[in-house]
C-alpha positions in Angstrom: 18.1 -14.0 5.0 15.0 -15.8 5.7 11.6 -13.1 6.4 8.1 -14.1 7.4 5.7 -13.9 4.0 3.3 -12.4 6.7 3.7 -8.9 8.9 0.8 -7.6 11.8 0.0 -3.7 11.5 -0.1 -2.6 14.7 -0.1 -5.6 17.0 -3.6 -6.7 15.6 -4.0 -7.2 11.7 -2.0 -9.6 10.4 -1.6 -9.5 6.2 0.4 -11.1 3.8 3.1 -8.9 2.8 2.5 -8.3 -1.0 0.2 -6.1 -1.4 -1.9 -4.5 -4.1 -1.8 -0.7 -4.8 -5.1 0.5 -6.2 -4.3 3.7 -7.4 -4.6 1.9 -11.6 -8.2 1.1 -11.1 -8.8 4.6 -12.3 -9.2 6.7 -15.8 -6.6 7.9 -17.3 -3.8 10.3 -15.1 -5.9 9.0 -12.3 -8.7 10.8 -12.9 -12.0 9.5 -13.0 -13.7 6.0 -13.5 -11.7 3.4 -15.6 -13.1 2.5 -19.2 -14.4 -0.8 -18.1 -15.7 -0.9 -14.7 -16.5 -4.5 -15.4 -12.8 -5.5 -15.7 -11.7 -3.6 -13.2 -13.9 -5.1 -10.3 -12.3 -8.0 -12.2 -8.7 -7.5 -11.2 -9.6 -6.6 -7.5 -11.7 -10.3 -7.4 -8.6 -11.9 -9.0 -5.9 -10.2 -6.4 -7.6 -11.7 -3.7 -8.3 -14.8 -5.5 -4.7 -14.7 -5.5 -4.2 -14.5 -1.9 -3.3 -10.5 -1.8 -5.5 -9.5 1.2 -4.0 -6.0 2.0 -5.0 -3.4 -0.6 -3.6 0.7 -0.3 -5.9 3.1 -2.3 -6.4 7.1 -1.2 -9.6 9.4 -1.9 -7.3 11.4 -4.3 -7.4 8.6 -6.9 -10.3 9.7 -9.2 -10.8 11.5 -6.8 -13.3 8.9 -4.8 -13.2 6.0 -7.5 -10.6 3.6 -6.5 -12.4 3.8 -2.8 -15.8 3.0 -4.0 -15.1 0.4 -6.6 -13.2 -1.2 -3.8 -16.1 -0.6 -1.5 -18.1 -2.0 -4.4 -16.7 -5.1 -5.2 -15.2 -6.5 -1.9 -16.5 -7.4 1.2 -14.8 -5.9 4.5 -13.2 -9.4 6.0 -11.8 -10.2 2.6 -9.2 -7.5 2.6 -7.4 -4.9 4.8 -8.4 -1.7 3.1 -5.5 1.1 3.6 -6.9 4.4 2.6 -5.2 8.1 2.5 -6.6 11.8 2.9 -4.3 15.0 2.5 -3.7 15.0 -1.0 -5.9 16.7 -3.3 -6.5 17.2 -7.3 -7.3 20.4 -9.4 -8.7 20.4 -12.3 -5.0 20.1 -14.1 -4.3 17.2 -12.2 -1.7 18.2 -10.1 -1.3 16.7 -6.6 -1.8 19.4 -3.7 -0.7 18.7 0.1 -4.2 19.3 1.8 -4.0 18.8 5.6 -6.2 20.8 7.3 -8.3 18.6 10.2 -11.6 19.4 8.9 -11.0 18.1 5.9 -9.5 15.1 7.1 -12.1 14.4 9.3 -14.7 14.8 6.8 -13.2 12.7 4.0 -12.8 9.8 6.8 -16.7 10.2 6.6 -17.0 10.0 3.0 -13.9 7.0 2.8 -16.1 4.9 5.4 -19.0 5.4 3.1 -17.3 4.3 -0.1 -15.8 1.4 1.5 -19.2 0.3 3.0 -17.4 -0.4 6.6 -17.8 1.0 9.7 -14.5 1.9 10.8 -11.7 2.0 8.5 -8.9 -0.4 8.8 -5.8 1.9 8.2 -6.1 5.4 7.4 -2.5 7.5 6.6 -2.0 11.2 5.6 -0.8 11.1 2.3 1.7 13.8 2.8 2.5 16.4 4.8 3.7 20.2 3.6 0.2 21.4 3.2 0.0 24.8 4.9 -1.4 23.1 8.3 1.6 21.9 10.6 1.9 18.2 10.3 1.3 18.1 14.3 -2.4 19.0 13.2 -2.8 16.9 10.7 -2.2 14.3 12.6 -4.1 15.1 15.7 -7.2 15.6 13.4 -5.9 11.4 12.4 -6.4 10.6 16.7 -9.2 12.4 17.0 -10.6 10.0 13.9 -9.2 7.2 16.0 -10.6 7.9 18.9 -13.8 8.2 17.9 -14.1 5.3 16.1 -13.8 5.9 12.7 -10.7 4.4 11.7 -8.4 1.4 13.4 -4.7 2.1 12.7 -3.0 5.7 11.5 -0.3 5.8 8.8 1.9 8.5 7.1 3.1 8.7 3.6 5.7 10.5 2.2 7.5 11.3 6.0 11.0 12.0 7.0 12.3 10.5 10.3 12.0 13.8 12.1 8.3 14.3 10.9 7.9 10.6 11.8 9.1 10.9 15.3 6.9 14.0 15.3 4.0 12.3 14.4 4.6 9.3 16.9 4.2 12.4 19.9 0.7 12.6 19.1 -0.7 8.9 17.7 0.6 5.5 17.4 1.8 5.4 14.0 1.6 1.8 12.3 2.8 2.2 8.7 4.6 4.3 6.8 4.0 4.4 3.1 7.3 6.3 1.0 9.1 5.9 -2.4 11.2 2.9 -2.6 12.8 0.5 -4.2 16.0 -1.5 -5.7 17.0 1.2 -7.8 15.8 4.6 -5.6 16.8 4.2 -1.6 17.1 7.8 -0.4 14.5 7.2 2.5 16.9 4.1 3.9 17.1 6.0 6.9 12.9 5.5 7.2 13.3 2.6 6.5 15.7 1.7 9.5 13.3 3.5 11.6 10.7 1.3 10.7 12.6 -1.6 11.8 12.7 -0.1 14.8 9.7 0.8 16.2 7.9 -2.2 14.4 6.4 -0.1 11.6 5.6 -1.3 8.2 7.1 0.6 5.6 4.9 0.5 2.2 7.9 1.4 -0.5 5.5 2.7 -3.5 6.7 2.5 -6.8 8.0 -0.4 -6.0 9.0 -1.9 -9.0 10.8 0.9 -9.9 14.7 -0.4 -11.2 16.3 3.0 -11.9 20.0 2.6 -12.7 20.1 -1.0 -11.4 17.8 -1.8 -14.7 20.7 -3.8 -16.4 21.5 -5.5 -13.2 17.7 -6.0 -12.6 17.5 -7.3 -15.5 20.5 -10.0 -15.9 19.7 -11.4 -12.1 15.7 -12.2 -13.7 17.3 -13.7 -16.2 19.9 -15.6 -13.6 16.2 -16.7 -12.0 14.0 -17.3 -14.8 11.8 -14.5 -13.4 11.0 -11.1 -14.7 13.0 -8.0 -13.3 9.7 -6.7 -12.0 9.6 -10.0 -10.1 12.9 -9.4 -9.0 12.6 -6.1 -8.0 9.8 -7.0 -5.9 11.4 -10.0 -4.3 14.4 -8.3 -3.4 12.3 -5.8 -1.3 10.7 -8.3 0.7 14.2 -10.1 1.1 15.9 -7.0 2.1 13.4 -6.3 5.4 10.8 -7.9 7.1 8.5 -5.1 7.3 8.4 -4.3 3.9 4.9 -4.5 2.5 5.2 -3.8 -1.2 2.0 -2.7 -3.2 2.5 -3.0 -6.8 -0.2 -1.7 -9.0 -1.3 -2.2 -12.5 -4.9 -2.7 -14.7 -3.6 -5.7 -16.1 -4.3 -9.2 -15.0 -1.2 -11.0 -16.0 1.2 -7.9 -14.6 -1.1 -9.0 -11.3 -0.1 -12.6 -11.3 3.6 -12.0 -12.1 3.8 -9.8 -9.3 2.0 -12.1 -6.7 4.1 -15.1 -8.2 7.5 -12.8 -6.8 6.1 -13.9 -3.2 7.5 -16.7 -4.1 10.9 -16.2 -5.9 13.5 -17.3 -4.2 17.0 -14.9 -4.9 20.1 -16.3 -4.4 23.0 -14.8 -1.8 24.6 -13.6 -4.5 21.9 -12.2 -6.7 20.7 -10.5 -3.2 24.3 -9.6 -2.2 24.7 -8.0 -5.9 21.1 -5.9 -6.0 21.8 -4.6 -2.4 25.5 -3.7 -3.0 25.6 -1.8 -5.7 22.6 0.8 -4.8 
């Protein structure tokens, strides 16, 4: 099936459809400022230089440091900058749902600033089951809208019936949950996607899980890597798909860009799909 290397977010912003998750541009476990700053202002110069001009990060990853190297290093009409609150870090690292509105509301304050823009191109809760009912949560995401601060509103992590929930209350552009070749429990997210128009952000996208083999003997089939395959079959498989591999390392960055461009055949695409 032949699918459109672009998709437009909510009517209006119209990105190529690989991506560039910013969550490695971090310390170790996510957690504070990367070794080398140097190199990685590097790698976010290079993805665009590469054409990738649609980059997901959250305030959770460093907390704050993925946003402001971002906010550092790239000028506002260069990329689409998708950013995420409701998700925060103790001291052990754990990930903890966090929705309450005020806190939203406040860390769309402190993602503006990091990112040096005015409003924020697409902000998403980055999960719900924090102790505030997602209906709040997402209200406090309108209210942002409303009054300026961001553009578009996106969930992460959703069900269809929180989905539809959500949609009661804001127009809801993407949705951003695990996916990929090997793991497809959200397929029914997916669909829903497809039908309202949503893009669906599959993170961990390169993940193979028990297709590895089969991953791995279609690359070979295609001269590509199975990462490269992995990603090429998930913008194959639905046009509003908007995979956003990550990684610190520049030549994992041009092998996934290059999968924009790999080609699978019927049968290689027939073979990934069916045996899921």
């Amino acid at each position: 099936m032949d699918q459109s290397d672009t998709f437009t977010i909510g009517g209006d912003t119209t990105v190529n459809r690989l991506g560039f998750g910013a969550m490695r541009v971090t310390g170790p476990g996510v957690i504070g400022p990367p070794e080398d700053e140097a190199a990685a202002r590097d790698l976010l110069r290079h993805a665009v230089e590469l054409g990738v001009d649609f980059i997901d990060t959250a305030d959770s990853y460093g907390p704050g440091v993925s946003e402001r190297l971002i906010g550092e290093t790239l000028e506002p009409e260069e990329a689409v900058v998708a950013t995420k609150a409701g998700l925060l870090r103790n001291r052990e690292g754990e990930w903890l749902p966090h929705g309450d509105p005020d806190y939203i509301r406040n860390q769309a304050l402190v993602s503006r600033d990091r990112l040096g823009v005015e409003t924020i191109d697409l902000y998403q809760l980055h999960t719900p089951g924090s102790e505030t009912p997602l209906e709040e949560s997402v209200q406090a995401l309108a209210e942002c809208k409303d009054d300026g601060l961001i553009e578009h509103v996106g969930l992460s992590n959703v069900s269809v019936d929180q989905l539809e929930r959500a949609r009661d209350h804001v127009e809801v552009v993407t949705v951003q949950n695990r996916y990929n070749v090997g793991y497809r429990e959200d397929e029914d997210v997916l669909q829903a996607c497809e039908a309202y128009g949503i893009g669906f952000m599959p993170w961990y996208p390169i993940g193979a899980g028990s297709l590895g083999e089969t991953v791995a003997e279609v690359a070979e089939s295609h001269e590509a890597t199975p990462q490269q395959v992995a990603l090429a079959w998930l913008l194959e498989h639905s046009g509003v798909t908007l995979p956003i591999p990550g990684t610190s390392d520049p030549a994992h960055l041009e092998e996934n860009v290059a999968a924009a461009g790999l080609d699978l055949s019927t049968a290689a695409y027939n073979r990934l799909t069916d045996l899921a």
